[in-house]
GUFI-850578 format. One record per residue (C-alpha): residue in one letter; x, y, z. Coordinates in steps of 0.2 Angstrom, whole numbers, plus 5000, padded with zeros to 4 digits. Layout:
// GUFI-850578
A / X / Y / Z
...
This chain:
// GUFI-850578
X / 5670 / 5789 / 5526
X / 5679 / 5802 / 5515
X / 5667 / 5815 / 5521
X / 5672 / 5814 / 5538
X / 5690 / 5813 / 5535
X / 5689 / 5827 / 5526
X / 5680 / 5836 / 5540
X / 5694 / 5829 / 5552
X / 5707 / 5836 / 5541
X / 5697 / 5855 / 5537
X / 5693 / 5857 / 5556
X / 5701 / 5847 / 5570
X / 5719 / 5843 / 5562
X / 5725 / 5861 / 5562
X / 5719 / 5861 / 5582
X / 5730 / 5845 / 5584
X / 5745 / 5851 / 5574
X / 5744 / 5869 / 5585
X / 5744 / 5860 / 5601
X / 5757 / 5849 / 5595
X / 5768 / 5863 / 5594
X / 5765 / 5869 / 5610
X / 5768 / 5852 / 5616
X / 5785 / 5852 / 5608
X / 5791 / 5867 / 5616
X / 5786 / 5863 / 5631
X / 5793 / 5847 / 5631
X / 5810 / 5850 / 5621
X / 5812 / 5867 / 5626
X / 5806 / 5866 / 5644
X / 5795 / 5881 / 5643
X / 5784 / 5887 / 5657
X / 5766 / 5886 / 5652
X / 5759 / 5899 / 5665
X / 5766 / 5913 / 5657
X / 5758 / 5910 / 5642
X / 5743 / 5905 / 5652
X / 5741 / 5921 / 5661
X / 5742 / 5933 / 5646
X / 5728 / 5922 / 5637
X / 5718 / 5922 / 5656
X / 5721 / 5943 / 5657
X / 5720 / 5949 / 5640
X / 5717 / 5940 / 5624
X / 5702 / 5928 / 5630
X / 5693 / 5944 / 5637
X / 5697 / 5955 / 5621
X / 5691 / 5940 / 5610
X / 5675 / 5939 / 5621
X / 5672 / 5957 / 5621
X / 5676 / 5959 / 5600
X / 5666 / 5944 / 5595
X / 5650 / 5949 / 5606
X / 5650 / 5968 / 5599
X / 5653 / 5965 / 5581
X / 5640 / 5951 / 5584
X / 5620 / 5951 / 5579
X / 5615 / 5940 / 5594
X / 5599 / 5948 / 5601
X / 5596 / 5948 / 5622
X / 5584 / 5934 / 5619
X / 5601 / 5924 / 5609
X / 5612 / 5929 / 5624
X / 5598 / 5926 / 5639
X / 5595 / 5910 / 5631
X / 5613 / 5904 / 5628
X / 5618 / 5910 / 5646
X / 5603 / 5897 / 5652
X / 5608 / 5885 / 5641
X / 5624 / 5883 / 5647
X / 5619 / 5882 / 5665
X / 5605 / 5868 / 5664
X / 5618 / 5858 / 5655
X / 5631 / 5858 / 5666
X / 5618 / 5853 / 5680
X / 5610 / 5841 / 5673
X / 5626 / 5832 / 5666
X / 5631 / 5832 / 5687
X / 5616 / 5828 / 5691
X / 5617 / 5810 / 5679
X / 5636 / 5809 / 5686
X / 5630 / 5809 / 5703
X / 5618 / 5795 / 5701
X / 5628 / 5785 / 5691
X / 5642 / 5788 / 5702
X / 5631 / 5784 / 5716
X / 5626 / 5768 / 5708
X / 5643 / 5762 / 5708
X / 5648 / 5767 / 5723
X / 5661 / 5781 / 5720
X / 5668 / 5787 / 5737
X / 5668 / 5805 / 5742
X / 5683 / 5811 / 5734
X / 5682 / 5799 / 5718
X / 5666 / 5807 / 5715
X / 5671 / 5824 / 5718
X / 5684 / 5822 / 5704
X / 5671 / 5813 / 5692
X / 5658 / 5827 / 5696
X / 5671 / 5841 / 5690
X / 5679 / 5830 / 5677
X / 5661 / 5825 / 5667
X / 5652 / 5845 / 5671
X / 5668 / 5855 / 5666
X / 5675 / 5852 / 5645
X / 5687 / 5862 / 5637
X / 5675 / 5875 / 5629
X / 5691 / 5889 / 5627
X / 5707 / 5883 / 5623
X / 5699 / 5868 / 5611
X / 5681 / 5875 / 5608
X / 5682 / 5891 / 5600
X / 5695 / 5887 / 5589
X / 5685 / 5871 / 5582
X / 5668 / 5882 / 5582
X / 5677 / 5895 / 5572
X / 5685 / 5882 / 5557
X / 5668 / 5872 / 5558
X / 5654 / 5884 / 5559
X / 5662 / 5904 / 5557
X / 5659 / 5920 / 5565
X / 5641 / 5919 / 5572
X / 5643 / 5900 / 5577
X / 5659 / 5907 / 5588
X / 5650 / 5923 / 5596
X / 5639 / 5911 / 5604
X / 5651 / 5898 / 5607
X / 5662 / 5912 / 5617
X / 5645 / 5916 / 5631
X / 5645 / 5897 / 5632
X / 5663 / 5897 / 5636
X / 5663 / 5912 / 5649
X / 5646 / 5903 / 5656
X / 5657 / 5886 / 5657
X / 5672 / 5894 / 5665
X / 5663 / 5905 / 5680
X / 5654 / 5888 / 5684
X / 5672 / 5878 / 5684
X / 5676 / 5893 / 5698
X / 5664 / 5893 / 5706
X / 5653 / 5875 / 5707
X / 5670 / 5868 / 5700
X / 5678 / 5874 / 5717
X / 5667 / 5867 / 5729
X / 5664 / 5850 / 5721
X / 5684 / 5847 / 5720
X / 5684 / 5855 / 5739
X / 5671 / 5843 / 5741
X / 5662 / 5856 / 5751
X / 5675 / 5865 / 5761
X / 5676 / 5880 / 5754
X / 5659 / 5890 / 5754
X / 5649 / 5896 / 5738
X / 5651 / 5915 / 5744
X / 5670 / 5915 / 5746
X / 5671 / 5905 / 5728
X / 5659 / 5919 / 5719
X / 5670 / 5930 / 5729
X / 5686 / 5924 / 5715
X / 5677 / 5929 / 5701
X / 5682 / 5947 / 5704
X / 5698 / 5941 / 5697
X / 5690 / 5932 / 5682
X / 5692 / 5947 / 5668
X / 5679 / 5939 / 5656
X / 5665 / 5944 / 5663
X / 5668 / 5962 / 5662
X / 5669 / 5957 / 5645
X / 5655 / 5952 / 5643
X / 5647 / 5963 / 5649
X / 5655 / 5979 / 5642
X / 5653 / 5969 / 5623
X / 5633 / 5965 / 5627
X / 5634 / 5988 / 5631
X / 5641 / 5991 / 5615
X / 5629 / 5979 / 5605
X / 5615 / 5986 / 5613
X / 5619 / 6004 / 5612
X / 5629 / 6003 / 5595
X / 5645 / 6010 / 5603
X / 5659 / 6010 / 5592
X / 5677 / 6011 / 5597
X / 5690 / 6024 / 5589
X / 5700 / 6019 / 5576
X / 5716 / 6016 / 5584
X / 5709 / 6008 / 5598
X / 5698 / 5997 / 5588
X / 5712 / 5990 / 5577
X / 5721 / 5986 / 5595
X / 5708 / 5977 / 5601
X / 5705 / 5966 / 5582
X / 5724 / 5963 / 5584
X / 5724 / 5957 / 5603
X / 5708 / 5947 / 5599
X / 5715 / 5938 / 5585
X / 5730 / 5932 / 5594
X / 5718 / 5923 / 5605
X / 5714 / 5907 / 5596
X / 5733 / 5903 / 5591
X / 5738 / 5907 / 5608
X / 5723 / 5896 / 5615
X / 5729 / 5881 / 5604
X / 5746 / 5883 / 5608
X / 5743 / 5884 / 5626
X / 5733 / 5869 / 5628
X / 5748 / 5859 / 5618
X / 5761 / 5866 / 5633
X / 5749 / 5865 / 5647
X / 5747 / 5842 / 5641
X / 5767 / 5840 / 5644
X / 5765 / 5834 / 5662
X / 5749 / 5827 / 5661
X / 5752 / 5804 / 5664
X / 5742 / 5793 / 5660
X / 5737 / 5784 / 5678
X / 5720 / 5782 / 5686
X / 5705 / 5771 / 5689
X / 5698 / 5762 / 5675
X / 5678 / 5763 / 5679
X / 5678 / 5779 / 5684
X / 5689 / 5783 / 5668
X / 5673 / 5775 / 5657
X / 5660 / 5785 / 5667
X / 5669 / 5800 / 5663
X / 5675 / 5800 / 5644
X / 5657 / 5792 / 5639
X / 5648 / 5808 / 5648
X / 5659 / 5819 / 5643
X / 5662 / 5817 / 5626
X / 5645 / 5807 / 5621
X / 5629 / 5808 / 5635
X / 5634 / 5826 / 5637
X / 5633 / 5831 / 5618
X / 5618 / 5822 / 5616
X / 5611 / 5830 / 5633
X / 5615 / 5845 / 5623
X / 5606 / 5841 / 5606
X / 5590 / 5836 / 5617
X / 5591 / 5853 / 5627
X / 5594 / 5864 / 5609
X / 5577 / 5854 / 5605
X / 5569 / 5861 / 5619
X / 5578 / 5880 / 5621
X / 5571 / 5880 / 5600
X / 5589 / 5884 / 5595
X / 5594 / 5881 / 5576
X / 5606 / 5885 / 5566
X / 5624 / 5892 / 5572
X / 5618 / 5892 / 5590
X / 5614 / 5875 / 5591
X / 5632 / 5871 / 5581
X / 5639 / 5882 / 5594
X / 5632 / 5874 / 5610
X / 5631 / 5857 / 5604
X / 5650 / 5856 / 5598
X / 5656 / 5864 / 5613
X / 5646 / 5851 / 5627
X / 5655 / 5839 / 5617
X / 5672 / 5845 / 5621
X / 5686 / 5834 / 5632
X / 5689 / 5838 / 5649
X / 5696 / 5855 / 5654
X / 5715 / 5855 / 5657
X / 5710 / 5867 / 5675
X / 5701 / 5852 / 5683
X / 5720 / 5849 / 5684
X / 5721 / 5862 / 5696
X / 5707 / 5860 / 5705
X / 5711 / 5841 / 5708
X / 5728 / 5844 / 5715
X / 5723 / 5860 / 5724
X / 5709 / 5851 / 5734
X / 5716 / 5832 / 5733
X / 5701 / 5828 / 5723
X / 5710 / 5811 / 5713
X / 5723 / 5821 / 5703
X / 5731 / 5807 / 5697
X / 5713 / 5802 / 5689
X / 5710 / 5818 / 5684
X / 5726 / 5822 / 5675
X / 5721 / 5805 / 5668
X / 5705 / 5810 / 5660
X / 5710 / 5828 / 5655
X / 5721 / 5816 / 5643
X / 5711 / 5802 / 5639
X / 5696 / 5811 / 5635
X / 5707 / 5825 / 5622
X / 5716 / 5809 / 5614
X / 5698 / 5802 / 5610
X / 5691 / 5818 / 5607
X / 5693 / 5818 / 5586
X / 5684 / 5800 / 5587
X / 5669 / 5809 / 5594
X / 5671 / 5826 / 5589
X / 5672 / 5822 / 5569
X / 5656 / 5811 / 5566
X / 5649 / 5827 / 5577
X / 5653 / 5840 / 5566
X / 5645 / 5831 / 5551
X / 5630 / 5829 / 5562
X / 5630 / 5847 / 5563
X / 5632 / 5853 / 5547
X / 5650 / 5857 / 5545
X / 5661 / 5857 / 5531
């Protein structure tokens, strides 16, 4: 027992504390979270995915293999809502917002600050393609689910040309394969932007919780935080079995499948009228629960 509080207190209490802050300004202060939002969006997630996957030592099999990862798990976690979704009934619109709410966690703003205090650098370089992977999907997928299928796939894929973190990506995975290196001014500028990210990321998700309420549908509340935050890591653990990943990259991929729900199903929901008042609902629920969960994970996994 004193083990895992300690792990609690290393690894997800500084998280807590960070959004906390964020919360407090935002409630006391009255400070617009999309601001804030938009600089993390535009420049510091990007610059963090770009310096952590350059200065990394994944190989293309670690990245190919991460990228599929992600992918088959977010299907096969819908694909499990869906039918249990089905067995109970869910009408079209409560199972759009279970769909988006169980296949979609919070792999930025909570993930990679947690991967980087439980499990260190390498550990976060995969958990950051897991994230970009998680985040195309919640625009993409995310969008037709919530739309429940009234906007098509192409004019969805067509909004990732806004999305700055693949470009990311892509540009880090050049420079680690051609062993590019930045000058020295520009360098420094990118290792100060990307280390802004995590606080920022903490912060943010502490503003962005002020107006979430707690309102919504109990069963469909159950579905959704036992998916999300315990079928959906052990799917995880079960896949890492099968993908032969050890070590940080199972850490990575296992830690971030168990995150709570992401705070933009949020947006999705009220955008397409997908159950926002449920959704709001789980986002909270689930990140309220989350240290229940999260903690006897992390000593699963190895951390310290």
């Amino acid at each position: 027992m004193s083990e895992l509080f300690t792990l609690f207190f290393n690894n997800l209490f500084p998280i807590l504390l960070s959004a906390g802050i964020g919360f407090a300004l935002a409630k006391w202060l009255k400070i617009n979270p999309r601001p804030l939002s938009q600089v993390v969006f535009y420049v510091f997630s990007p610059i963090l995915v770009f310096n952590l996957i350059r200065n990394s030592q994944l190989s293309n099999q670690d990245i190919l293999r991460t990228l599929a990862f992600a992918l088959l798990l977010m299907i096969a976690v819908g694909l499990l809502t869906w039918l249990v979704g089905g067995v109970l009934h869910f009408d079209r619109r409560m199972m759009a917002a279970v769909l988006i709410t169980t296949m979609f966690m919070n792999a930025g703003n909570y993930g990679l600050p947690l991967t980087s205090f439980a499990f260190g650098e390498t550990a976060l370089a995969f958990a950051s393609i897991f994230f970009v992977i998680s985040a195309l999907f919640t625009n993409t997928v995310g969008i037709v689910i919530a739309s429940s299928g009234s906007m098509s796939v192409i004019k969805a894929i067509l909004g990732l040309i806004k999305f700055p973190a693949i470009y990311a990506l892509a540009i880090g995975i050049l420079f680690l394969q051609f062993g590019w290196q930045l000058p020295t001014s520009l360098d420094r500028t990118v290792n100060l932007l990307g280390n802004a990210a995590i606080p920022c990321m903490l912060v943010l998700l502490g503003m962005q919780l002020v107006n979430i309420r707690l309102d919504g549908h109990v069963k469909p509340l159950i579905v959704t935080s036992s998916m999300r935050l315990l079928v959906a890591p052990l799917l995880a653990y079960g896949l890492s079995l099968v993908f032969r990943m050890t070590g940080a990259a199972q850490q990575a991929v296992v830690l971030e499948a168990g995150m709570p729900v992401a705070v933009l199903t949020t947006i999705l929901a009220t955008e397409f009228d997908a159950e926002p008042t449920f959704v709001t609902t789980a986002v909270l629920v689930t990140t309220l629960l989350s240290p229940l969960t999260l903690t006897p994970l992390l000593a699963f996994l190895g951390a310290s």
